[in-house]
C-alpha positions as a printed NumPy array, in Angstrom:
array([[  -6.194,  -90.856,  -62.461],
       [  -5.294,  -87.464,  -60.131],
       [  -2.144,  -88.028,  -59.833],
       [  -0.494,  -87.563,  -62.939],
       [  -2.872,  -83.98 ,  -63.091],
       [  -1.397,  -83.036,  -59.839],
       [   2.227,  -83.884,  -60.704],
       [   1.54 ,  -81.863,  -63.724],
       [   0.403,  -79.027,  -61.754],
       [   3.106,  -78.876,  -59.102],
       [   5.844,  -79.521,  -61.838],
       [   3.917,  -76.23 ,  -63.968],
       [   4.097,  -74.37 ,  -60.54 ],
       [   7.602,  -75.208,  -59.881],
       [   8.69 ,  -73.769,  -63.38 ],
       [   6.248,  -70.827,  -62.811],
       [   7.858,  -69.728,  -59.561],
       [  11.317,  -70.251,  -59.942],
       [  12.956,  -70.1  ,  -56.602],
       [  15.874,  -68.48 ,  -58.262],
       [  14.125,  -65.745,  -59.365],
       [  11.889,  -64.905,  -56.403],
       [  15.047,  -65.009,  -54.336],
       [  16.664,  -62.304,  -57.018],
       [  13.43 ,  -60.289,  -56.707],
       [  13.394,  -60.681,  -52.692],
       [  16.962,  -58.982,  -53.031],
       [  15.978,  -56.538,  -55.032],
       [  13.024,  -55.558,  -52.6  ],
       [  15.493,  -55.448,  -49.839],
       [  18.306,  -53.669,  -51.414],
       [  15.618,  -50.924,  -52.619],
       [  14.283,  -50.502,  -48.888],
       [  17.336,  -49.689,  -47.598],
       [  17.811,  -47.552,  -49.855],
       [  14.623,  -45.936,  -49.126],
       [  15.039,  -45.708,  -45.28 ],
       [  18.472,  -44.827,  -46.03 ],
       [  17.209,  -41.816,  -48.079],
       [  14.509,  -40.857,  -45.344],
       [  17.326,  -40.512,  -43.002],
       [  20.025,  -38.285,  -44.645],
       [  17.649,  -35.9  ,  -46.39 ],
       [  15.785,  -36.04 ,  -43.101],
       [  11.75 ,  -36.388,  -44.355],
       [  10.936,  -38.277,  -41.049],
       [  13.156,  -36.835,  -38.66 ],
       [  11.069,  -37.915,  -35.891],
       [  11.388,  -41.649,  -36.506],
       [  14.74 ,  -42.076,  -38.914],
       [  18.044,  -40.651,  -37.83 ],
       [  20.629,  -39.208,  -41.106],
       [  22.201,  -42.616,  -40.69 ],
       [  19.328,  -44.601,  -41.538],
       [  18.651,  -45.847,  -38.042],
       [  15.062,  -45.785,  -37.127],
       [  13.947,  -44.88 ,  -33.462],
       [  11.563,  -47.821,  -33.859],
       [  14.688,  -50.213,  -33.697],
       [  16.846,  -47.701,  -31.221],
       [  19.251,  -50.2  ,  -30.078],
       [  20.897,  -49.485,  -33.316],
       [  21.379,  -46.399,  -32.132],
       [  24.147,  -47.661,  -29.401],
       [  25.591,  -50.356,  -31.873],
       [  26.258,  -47.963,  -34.068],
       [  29.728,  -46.328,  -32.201],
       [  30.481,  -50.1  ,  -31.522],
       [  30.327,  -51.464,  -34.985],
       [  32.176,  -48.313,  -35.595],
       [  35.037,  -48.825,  -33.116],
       [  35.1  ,  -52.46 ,  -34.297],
       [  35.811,  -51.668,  -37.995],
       [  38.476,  -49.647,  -36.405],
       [  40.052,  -52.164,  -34.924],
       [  39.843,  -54.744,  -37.771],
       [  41.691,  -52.443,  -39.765],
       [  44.406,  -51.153,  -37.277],
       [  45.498,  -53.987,  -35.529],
       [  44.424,  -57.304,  -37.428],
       [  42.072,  -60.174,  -37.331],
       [  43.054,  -61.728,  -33.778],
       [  42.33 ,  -58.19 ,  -32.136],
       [  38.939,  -58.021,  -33.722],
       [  38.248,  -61.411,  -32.731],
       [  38.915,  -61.065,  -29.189],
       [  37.432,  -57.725,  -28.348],
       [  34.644,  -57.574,  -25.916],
       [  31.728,  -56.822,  -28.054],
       [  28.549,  -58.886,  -29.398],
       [  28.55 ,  -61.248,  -31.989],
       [  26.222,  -59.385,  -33.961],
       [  28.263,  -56.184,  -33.727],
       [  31.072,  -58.058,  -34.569],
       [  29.699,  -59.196,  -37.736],
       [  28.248,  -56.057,  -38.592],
       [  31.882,  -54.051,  -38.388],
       [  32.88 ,  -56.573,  -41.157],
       [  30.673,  -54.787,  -44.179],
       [  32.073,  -51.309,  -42.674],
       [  35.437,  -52.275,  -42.206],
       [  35.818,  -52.981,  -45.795],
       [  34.525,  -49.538,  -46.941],
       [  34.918,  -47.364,  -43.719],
       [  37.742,  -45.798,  -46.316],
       [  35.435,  -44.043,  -48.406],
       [  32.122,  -43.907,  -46.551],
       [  31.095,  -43.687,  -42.676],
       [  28.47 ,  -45.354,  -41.32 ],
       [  25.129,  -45.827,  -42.364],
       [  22.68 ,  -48.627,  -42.907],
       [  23.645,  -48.591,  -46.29 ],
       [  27.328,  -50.189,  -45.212],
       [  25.58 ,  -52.962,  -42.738],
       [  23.546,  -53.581,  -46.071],
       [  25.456,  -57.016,  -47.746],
       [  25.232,  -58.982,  -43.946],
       [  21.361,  -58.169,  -43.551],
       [  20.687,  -58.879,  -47.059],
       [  22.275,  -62.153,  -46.339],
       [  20.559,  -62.8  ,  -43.254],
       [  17.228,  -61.871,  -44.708],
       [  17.275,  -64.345,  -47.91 ],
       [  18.366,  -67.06 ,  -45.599],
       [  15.604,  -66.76 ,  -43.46 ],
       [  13.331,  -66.731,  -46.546],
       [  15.164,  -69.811,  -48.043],
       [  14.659,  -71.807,  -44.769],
       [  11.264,  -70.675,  -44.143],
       [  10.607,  -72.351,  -47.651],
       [  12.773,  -75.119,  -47.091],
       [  10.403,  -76.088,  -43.665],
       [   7.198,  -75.411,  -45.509],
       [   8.354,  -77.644,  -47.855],
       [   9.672,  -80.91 ,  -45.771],
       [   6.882,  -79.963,  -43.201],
       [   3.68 ,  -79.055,  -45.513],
       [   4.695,  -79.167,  -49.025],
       [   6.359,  -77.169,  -52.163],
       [   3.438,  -74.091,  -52.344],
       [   2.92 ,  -73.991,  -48.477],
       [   6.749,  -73.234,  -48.39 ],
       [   6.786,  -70.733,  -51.163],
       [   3.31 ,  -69.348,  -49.755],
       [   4.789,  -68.985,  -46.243],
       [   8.436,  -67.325,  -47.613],
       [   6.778,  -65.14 ,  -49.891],
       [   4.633,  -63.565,  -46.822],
       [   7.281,  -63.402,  -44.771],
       [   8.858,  -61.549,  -47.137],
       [   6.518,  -58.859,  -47.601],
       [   5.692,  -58.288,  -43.713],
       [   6.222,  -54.728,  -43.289],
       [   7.583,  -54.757,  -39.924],
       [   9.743,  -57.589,  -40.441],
       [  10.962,  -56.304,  -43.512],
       [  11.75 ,  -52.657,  -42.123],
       [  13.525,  -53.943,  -39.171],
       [  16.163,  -56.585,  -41.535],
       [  17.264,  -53.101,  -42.961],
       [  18.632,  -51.951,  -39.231],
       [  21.277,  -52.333,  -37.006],
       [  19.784,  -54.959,  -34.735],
       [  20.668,  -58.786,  -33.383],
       [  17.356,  -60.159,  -34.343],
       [  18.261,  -61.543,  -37.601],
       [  20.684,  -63.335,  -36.575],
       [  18.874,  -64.934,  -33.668],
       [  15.554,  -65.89 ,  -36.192],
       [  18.526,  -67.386,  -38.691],
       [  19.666,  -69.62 ,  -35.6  ],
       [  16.685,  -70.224,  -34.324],
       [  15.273,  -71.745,  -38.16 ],
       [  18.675,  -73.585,  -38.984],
       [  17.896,  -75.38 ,  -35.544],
       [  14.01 ,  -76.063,  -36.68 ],
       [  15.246,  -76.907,  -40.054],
       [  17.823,  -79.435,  -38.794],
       [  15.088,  -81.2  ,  -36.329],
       [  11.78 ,  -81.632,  -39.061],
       [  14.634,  -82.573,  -41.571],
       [  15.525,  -85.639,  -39.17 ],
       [  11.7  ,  -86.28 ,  -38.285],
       [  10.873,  -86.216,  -41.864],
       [  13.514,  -88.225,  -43.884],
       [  15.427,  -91.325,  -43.568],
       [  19.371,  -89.991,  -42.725],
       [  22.51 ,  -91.436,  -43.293],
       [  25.167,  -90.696,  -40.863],
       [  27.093,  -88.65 ,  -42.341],
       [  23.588,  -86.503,  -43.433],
       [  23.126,  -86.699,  -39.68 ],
       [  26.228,  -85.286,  -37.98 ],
       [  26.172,  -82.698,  -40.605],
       [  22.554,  -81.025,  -39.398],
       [  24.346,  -82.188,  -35.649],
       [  27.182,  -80.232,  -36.162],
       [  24.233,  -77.044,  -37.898],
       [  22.542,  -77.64 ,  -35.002],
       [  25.165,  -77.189,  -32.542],
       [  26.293,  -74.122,  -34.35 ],
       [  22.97 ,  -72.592,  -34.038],
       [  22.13 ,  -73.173,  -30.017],
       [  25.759,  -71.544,  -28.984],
       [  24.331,  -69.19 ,  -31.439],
       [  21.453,  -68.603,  -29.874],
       [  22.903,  -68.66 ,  -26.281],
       [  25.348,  -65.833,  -27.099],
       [  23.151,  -63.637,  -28.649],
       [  19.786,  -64.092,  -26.518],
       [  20.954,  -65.834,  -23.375],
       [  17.463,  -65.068,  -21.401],
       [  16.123,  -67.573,  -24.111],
       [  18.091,  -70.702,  -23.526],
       [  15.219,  -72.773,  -21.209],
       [  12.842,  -72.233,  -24.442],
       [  16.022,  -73.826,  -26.243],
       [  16.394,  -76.523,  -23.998],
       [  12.611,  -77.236,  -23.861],
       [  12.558,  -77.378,  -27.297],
       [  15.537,  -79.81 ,  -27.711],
       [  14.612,  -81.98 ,  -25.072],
       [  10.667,  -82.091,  -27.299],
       [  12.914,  -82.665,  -30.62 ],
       [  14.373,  -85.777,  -28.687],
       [  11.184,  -87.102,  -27.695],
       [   9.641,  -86.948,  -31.257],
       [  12.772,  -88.602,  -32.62 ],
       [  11.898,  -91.503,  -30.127],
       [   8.34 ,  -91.176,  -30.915],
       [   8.926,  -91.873,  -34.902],
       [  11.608,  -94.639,  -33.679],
       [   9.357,  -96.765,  -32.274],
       [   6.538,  -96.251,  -35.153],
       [   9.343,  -97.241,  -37.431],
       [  10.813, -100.082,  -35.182],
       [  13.985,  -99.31 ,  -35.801],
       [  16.128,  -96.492,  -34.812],
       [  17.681,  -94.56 ,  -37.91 ],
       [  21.395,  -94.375,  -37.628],
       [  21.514,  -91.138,  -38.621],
       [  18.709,  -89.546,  -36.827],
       [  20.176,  -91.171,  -33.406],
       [  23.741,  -89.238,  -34.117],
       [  21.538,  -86.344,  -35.059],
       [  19.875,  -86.686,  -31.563],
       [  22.91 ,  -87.199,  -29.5  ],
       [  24.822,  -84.405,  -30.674],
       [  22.172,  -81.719,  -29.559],
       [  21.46 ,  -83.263,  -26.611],
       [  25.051,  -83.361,  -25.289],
       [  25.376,  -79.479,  -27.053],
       [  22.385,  -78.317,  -24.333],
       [  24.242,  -80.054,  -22.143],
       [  27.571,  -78.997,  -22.283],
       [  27.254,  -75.402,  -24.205],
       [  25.824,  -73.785,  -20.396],
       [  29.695,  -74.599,  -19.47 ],
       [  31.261,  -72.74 ,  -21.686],
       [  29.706,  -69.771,  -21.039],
       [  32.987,  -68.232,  -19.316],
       [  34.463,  -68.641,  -22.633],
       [  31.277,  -66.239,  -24.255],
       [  31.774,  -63.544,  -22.275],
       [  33.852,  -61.653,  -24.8  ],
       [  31.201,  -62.186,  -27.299],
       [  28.098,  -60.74 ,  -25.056],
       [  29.259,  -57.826,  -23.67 ],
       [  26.809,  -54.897,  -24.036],
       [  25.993,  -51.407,  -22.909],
       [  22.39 ,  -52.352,  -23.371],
       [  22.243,  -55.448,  -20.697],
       [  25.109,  -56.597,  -18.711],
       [  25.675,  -60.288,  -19.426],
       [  26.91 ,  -60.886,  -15.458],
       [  23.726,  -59.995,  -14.54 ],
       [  21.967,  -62.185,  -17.271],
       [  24.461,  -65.034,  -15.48 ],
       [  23.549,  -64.426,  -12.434],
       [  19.962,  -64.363,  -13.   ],
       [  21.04 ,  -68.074,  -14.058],
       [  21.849,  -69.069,  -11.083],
       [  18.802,  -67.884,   -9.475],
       [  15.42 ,  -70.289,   -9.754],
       [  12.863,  -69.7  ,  -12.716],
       [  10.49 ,  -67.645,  -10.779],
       [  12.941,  -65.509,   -9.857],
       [  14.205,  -64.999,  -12.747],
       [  10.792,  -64.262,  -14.619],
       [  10.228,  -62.08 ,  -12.1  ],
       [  12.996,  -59.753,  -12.357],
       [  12.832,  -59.874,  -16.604],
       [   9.604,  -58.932,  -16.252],
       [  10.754,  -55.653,  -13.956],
       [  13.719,  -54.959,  -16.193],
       [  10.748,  -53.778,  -18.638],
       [   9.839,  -50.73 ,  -16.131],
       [  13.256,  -48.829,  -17.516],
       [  14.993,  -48.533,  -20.868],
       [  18.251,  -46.889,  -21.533],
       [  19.114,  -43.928,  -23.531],
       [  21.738,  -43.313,  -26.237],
       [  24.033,  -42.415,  -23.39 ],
       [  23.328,  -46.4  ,  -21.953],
       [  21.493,  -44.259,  -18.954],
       [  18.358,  -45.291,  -17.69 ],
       [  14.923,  -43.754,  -17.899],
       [  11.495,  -45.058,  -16.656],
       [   9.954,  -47.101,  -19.75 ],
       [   6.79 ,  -45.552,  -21.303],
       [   3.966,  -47.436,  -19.522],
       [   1.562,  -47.162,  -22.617],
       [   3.987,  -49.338,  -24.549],
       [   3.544,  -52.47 ,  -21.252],
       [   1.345,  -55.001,  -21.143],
       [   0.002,  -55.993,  -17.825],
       [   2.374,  -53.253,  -16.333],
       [   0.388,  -53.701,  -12.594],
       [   1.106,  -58.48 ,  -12.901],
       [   4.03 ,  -59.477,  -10.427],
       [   4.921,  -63.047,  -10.891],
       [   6.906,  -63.818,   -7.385],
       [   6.206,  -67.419,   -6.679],
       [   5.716,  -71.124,   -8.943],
       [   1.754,  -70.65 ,   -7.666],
       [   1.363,  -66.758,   -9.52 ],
       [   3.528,  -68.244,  -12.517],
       [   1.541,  -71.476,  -12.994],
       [  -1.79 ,  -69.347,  -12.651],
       [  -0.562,  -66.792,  -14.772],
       [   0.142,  -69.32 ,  -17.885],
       [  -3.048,  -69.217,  -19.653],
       [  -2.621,  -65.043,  -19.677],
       [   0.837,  -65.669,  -20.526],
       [  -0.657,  -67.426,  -24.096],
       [  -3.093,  -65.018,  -24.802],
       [  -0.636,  -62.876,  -24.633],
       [   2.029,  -64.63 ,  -26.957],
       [  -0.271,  -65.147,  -29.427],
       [  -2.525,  -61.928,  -29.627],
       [  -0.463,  -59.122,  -27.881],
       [  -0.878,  -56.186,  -28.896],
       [  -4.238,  -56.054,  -28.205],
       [  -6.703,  -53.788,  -30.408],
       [  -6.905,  -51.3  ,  -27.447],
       [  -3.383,  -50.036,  -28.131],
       [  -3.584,  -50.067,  -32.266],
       [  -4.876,  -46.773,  -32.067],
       [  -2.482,  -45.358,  -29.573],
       [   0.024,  -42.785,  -30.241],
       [   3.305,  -44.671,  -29.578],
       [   6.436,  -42.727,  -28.029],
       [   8.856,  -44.393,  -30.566],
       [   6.86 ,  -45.375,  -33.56 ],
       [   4.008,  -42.466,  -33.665],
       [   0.444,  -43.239,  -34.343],
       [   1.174,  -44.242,  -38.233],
       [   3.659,  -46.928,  -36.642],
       [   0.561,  -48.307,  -33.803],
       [  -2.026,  -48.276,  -36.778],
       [   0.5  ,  -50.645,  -38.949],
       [   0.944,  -52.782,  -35.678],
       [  -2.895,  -52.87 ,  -35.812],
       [  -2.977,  -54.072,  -39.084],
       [  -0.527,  -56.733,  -39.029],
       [  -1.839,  -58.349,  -36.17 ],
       [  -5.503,  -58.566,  -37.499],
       [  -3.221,  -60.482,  -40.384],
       [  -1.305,  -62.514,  -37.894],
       [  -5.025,  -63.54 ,  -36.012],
       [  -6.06 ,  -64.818,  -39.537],
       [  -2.544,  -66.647,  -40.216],
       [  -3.176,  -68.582,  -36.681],
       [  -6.678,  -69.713,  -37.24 ],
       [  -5.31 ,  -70.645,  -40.561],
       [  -2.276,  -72.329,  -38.91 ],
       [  -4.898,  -74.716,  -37.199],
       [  -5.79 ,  -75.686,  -40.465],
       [  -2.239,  -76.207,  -41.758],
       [  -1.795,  -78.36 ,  -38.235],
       [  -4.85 ,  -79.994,  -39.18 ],
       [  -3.726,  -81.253,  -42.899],
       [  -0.241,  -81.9  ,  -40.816],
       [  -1.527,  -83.711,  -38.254],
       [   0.066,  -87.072,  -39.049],
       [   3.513,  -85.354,  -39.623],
       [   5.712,  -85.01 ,  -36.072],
       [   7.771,  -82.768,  -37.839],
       [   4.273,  -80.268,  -37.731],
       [   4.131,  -80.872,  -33.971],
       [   7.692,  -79.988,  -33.457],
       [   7.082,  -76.729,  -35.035],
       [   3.767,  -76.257,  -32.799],
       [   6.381,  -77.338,  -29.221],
       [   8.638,  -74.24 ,  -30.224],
       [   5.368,  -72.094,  -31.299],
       [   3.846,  -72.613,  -27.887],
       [   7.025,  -72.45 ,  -25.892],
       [   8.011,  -69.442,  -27.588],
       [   4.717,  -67.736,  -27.068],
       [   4.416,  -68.957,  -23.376],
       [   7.548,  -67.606,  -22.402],
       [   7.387,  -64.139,  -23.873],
       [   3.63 ,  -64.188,  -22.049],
       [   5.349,  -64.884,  -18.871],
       [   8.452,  -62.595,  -19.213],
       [   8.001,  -59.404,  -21.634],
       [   5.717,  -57.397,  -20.607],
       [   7.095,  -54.565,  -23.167],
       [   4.825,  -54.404,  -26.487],
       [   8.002,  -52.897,  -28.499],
       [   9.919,  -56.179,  -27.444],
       [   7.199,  -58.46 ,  -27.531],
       [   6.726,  -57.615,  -31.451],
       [  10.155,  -58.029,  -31.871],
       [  11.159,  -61.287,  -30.288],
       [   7.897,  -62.891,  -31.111],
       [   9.563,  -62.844,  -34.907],
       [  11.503,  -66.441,  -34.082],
       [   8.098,  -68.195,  -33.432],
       [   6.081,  -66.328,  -35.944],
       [   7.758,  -67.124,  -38.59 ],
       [   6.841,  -70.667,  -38.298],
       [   3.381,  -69.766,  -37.453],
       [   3.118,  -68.671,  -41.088],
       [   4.209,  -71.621,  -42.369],
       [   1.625,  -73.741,  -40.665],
       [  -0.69 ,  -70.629,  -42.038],
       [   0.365,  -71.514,  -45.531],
       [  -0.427,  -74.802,  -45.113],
       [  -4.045,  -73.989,  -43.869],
       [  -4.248,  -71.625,  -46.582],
       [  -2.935,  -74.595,  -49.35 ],
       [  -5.709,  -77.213,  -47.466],
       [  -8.342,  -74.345,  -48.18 ],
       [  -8.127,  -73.862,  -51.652],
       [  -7.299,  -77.887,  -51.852],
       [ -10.925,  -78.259,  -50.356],
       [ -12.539,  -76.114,  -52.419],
       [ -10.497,  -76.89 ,  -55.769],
       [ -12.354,  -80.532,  -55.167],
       [ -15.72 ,  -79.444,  -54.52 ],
       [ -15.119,  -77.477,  -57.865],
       [ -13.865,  -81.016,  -59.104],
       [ -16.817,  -82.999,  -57.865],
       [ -19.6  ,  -80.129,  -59.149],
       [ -17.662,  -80.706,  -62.732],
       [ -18.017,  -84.285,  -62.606],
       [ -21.784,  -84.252,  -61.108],
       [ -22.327,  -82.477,  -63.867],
       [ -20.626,  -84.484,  -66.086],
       [ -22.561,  -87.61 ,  -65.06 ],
       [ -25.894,  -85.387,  -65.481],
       [ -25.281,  -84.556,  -69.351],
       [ -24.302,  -88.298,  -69.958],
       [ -27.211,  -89.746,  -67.925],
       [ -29.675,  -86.87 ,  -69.543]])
């Protein structure tokens, strides 16, 4: 008898919140922060923190993008497609000189020209954050978890800058997408090698624009593979489509590591050199965690020179990590710190880059994030039966792991934590749907204990 009451309900919710128009008003919130930042900047309000271009000091690798993306746009227009193409640059700074290119005419740069490409990064990140939510949890855990992740101040200042995290969280969900869409659903083959092929797409993605992160990719692959196998044999039968699915991003972890030679054209940076991020390749993971994790004692200038890093911005400044022994023992820090850093004892902390205003906001949004992980337990907990929710919890737990073990920077940890916490929301709107689903049938069962009362009485 409940059923056609909650059909009703989720159909009245679905017209209610049309996706169409929350994605119109999501555009219109973006468009109109730019605008604001933008504003900030060239009438200078907050010189401290924006620059007349728009570019905040809290997200200051803009600041050495900027005469890239410039030079770029340049270059697009002077001597054609094929030179743009093949200039040594970063993928993300190539995409950005695209929007400027096409009005560097008439206007130079500002945030406001970079505008159209983050505006389209930031909807799709909303739209697959829903579409996750939805296949993983349901329809209102999806909306729930989109329409937080909309709001997030933080995340929602930094989509408006000059910065290759957007396109890295956009990878990272279209490869999450592609694996709970295969755990979740029967696929035919074609269905299959076309969320392969997505797939593929996003981890040479991924590799090009965040190389340091590939073992968290191939960790989190190699899980997606064992769940497949997992629901395989609780099926007893392996789904045609789900197996071509599973061998194409296999092989692409594979393979993709070889082609790196071929990437170098689309990596190259006065921020980090990518030989050195090869090289570090080469070396074994301790090693490697080891010097990441000293690469955080100095950060460059808008010159590209280098400067001691501001040690009230570290975390665990005085932790070496030299041996398997100090990493293995250091893994349970490593989570706490994932998951909780920044700790309250720097929320009230002037920062160098983002003031006190900017540490107090930090503050704030991470006694939100605590509540959306004990709520994500919850979400788990409704989930539990679903491997697509465990996938989700693999790349949650590898992502916060690794940054544990390897950032030791709170300014970097906030940012590249964004990937993983995304989908720590949307296990938090599904703890947050189970909640009111709990107490919606106490309400229910009150009702009808009283019901039974009157007719008894």
């Amino acid at each position: 008898m409940q059923t056609p009451v909650r059909e009703s309900s989720l159909s009245a919710s679905r017209r209610r919140f049309n996706p169409g128009f929350l994605i119109v008003a999501a555009a219109i919130l973006h468009v109109s922060l730019t605008l604001t930042v933008f504003a900030i900047g060239r009438y200078q309000l907050a010189p401290s923190q924006v620059y007349s271009t728009g570019i905040g000091k809290f997200a200051s690798d803009g600041i050495i993008y900027e005469s890239q993306v410039v030079e770029l746009s340049k270059i697009l227009k002077s001597d054609g497609v094929r030179a743009w193409a093949t200039w040594p640059t970063q993928l993300h700074v190539r995409l950005y000189s695209i929007p400027l290119a096409m009005v560097s005419r008439w206007i130079s740069f500002n945030i406001l020209t970079i505008e159209p490409l983050n505006l389209i990064y930031y909807l799709a990140i909303l739209v697959l954050v829903f579409k996750i939510g939805e296949v993983v949890l349901d329809y209102r855990s999806g909306l729930i978890a989109a329409t937080i992740v909309a709001l997030w101040p933080s995340f929602l200042l930094h989509s408006t800058q000059l910065l290759r995290d957007p396109l890295l969280i956009l990878s990272v969900l279209v490869l999450v997408w592609s694996v709970v869409q295969s755990l979740r659903r029967e696929l035919s083959w074609r269905r299959g090698l076309l969320l392969g092929f997505a797939s593929v797409a996003a981890i040479v993605s991924i590799r090009i624009v965040r190389l340091p992160m590939w073992y968290v990719i191939v960790a989190a692959v190699a899980g997606a593979a064992a769940l497949l196998v997992v629901r395989a044999v609780q099926s007893k039968h392996f789904p045609r489509g789900a197996t071509a699915f599973a061998l194409l991003i296999i092989v692409a972890v594979a393979i993709t590591p070889k082609f790196q030679p071929f990437f170098h054209n689309q990596q190259e940076s006065q921020i980090s050199s990518i030989v050195q991020h090869e090289e570090l390749q080469k070396l074994s993971l301790d090693e490697q965690i080891a010097l990441h994790r000293d690469a955080f004692k100095w950060k460059l200038d808008a010159d590209g020179e280098a400067r001691p890093a501001e040690d009230g911005s570290r975390i665990d400044a005085d932790v070496s990590l030299h041996s398997a022994g100090e990493i293995i023992r250091h893994v349970p820090r490593a989570i706490v710190v994932g998951f909780l850093a920044p700790f309250p004892n720097m929320w009230l902390r002037s920062g160098k880059q983002v003031g006190y205003s900017g540490r107090v906001i930090a503050g704030i949004e991470m006694l939100m994030t605590y509540l959306i992980e004990f709520l994500a337990l919850l979400g788990l907990w409704s989930a539990r039966k679903n491997l697509s929710a465990w996938f989700l919890v693999i790349v949650i737990g590898l992502g916060a792991t690794a940054l544990g073990l390897v950032v030791n920077n709170m300014g970097a940890m906030y940012r590249l934590r964004y990937p993983f916490w995304v989908l720590i929301v949307i296990l938090g709107a599904g703890g947050i749907c189970f909640l009111f689903g709990r107490f919606r049938n106490q309400r229910l069962d009150q009702v009808d204990n009283s019901s039974a009362r009157e007719v008894y009485i």
